[in-house]
N, C-alpha and C positions, 0 to 999 in steps of 0.2 A: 697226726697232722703234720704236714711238710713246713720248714722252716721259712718259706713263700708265703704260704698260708697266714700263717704264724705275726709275721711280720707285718701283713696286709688288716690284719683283724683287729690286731691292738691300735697300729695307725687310726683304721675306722673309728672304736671304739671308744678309744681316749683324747682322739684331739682332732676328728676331720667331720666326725657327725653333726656339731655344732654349726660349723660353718657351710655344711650341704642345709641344713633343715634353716637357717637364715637367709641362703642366696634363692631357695625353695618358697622359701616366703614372701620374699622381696618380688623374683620373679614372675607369680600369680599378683600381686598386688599391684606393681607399678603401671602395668599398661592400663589398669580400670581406672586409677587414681589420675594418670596424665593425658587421659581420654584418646586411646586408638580409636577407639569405634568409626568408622565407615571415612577414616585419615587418609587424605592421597598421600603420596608415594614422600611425595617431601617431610611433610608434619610425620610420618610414619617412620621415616630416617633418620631426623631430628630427634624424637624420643628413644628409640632402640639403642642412637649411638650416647645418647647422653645418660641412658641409665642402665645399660647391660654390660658396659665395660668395668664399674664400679661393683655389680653383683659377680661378674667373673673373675676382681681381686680379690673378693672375701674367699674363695675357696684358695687362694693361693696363701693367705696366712697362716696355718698349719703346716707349710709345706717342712721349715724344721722346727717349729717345737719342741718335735719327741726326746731329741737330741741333748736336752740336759737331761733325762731319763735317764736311770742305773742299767735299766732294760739294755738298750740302743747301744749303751754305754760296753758294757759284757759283752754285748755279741759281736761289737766292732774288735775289742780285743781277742776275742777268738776266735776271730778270721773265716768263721762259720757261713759269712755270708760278707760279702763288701760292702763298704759304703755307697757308693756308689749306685750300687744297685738294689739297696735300702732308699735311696732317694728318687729311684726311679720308679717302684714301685710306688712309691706315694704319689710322683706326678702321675702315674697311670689312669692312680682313682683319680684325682684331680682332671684330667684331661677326661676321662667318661663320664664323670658328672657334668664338666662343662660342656661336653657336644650334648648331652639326655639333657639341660638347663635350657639349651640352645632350641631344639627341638621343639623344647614347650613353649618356650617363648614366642616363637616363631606360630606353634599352633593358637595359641590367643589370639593374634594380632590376626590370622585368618577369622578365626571364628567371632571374630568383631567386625570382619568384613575391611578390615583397613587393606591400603593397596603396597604390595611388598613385591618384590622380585627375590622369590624364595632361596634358589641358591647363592647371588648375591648377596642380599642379609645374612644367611648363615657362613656365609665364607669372612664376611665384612667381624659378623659377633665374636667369629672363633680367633678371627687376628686380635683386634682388637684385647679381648680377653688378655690370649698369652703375653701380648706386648705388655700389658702391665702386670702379670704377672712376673715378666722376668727382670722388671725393674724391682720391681717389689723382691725378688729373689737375689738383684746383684745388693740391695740396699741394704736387705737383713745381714748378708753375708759380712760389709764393715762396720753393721754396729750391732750385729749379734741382739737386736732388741726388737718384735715387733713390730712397734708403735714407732719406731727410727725408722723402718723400715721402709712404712708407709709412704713415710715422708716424698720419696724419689717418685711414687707412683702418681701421688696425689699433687705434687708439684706439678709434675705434666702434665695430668690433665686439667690442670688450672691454667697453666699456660696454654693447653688447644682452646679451652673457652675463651680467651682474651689478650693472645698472641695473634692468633689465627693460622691460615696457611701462608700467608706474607711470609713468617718466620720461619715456622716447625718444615716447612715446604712437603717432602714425601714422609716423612713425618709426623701430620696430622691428623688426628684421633676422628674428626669428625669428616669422614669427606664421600660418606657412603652416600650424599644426596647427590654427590655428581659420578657419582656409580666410575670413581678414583678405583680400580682393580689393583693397577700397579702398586698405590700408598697402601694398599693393605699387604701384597705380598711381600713388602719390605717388611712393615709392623709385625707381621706371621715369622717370617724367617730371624727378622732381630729376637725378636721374643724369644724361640726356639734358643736364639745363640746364646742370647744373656744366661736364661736358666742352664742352658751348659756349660757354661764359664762359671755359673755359681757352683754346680756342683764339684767344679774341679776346684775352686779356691777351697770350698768346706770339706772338699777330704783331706789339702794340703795342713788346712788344720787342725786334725785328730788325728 
């Protein structure tokens, strides 16, 4: 088995299943619990953005775990494979569970007949997502903890609840109900950045 292979399995295995089979659970559950069914366009925004960007962090807490690992540890010192591209493989699976997350979410909220504008939503989920994941990835990066980590993600999103767009401006977590395209491709592309600015601080690290 290839040293890609290798790396991807244990990832899966030890530290990313957890968190697919939680955001898997959360996913089927929340639209029944906050009532999509037959939701115009607004109430249908309203719940997608207030509960699918918080299921799209959970699969970002794994992203370095492995990394106190003897494992991870050995193979970064013999140069077998880079860091770098040991953390990108993990975003990989990260990034295919979240669009396969994405998808199903999207199909509930159909098959309950609620009113969505399909690629919209899916483009609004997937920004949204990464933007807090890449906060959640510059946060882990200065305090090397989890649960510190969080902190940066869930601060924000408490501030788009009760800040609003006044403040956060293109910035705003919640703004798929005025079908906001621009504030997502920002939230898309920062997010994108952040996580690459993490991974080059935590190689400058090891």
């Amino acid at each position: 088995m290839g040293i890609l292979a290798k790396v991807s399995i244990a990832f899966w295995r030890f530290h990313f299943y957890p968190a697919v089979f939680t955001a898997f659970l959360l996913t089927l559950l929340f639209p029944t619990f906050f009532g999509v069914e037959n939701a115009p366009f607004l109430q249908s925004a309203e719940i997608y953005e207030r509960f699918f960007p918080l299921i799209g962090l959970i699969l970002f807490i794994p992203l370095y775990l492995p990394d106190s690992s003897e494992e991870t540890t050995l193979l970064i010192k013999t140069k077998r494979f880079s860091y770098v591209g040991i953390l990108f493989l993990r975003f990989l699976q990260i990034l295919i569970t979240l669009l396969l997350l994405t998808c199903g979410c999207l199909l509930i909220f159909e098959l309950s007949n609620a009113t969505i504008e399909l690629d919209l939503f899916f483009f609004s989920g997937l920004a949204n997502a990464l933007f807090m994941g890449g906060l959640y990835a510059i946060g882990f990066v200065f305090t090397t903890q989890p649960v510190a980590g969080l902190i940066l993600p869930l601060g924000y999103y408490v501030a788009s609840l009760f800040a609003g767009e006044k403040y956060l401006k293109m910035f705003y977590l919640f703004a798929l109900g005025e079908k906001d395209v621009h504030s997502k491709l920002v939230l898309l592309f920062s997010g994108l950045l952040l996580i690459a600015i993490s991974f080059i601080l935590m190689k400058r690290k090891k």
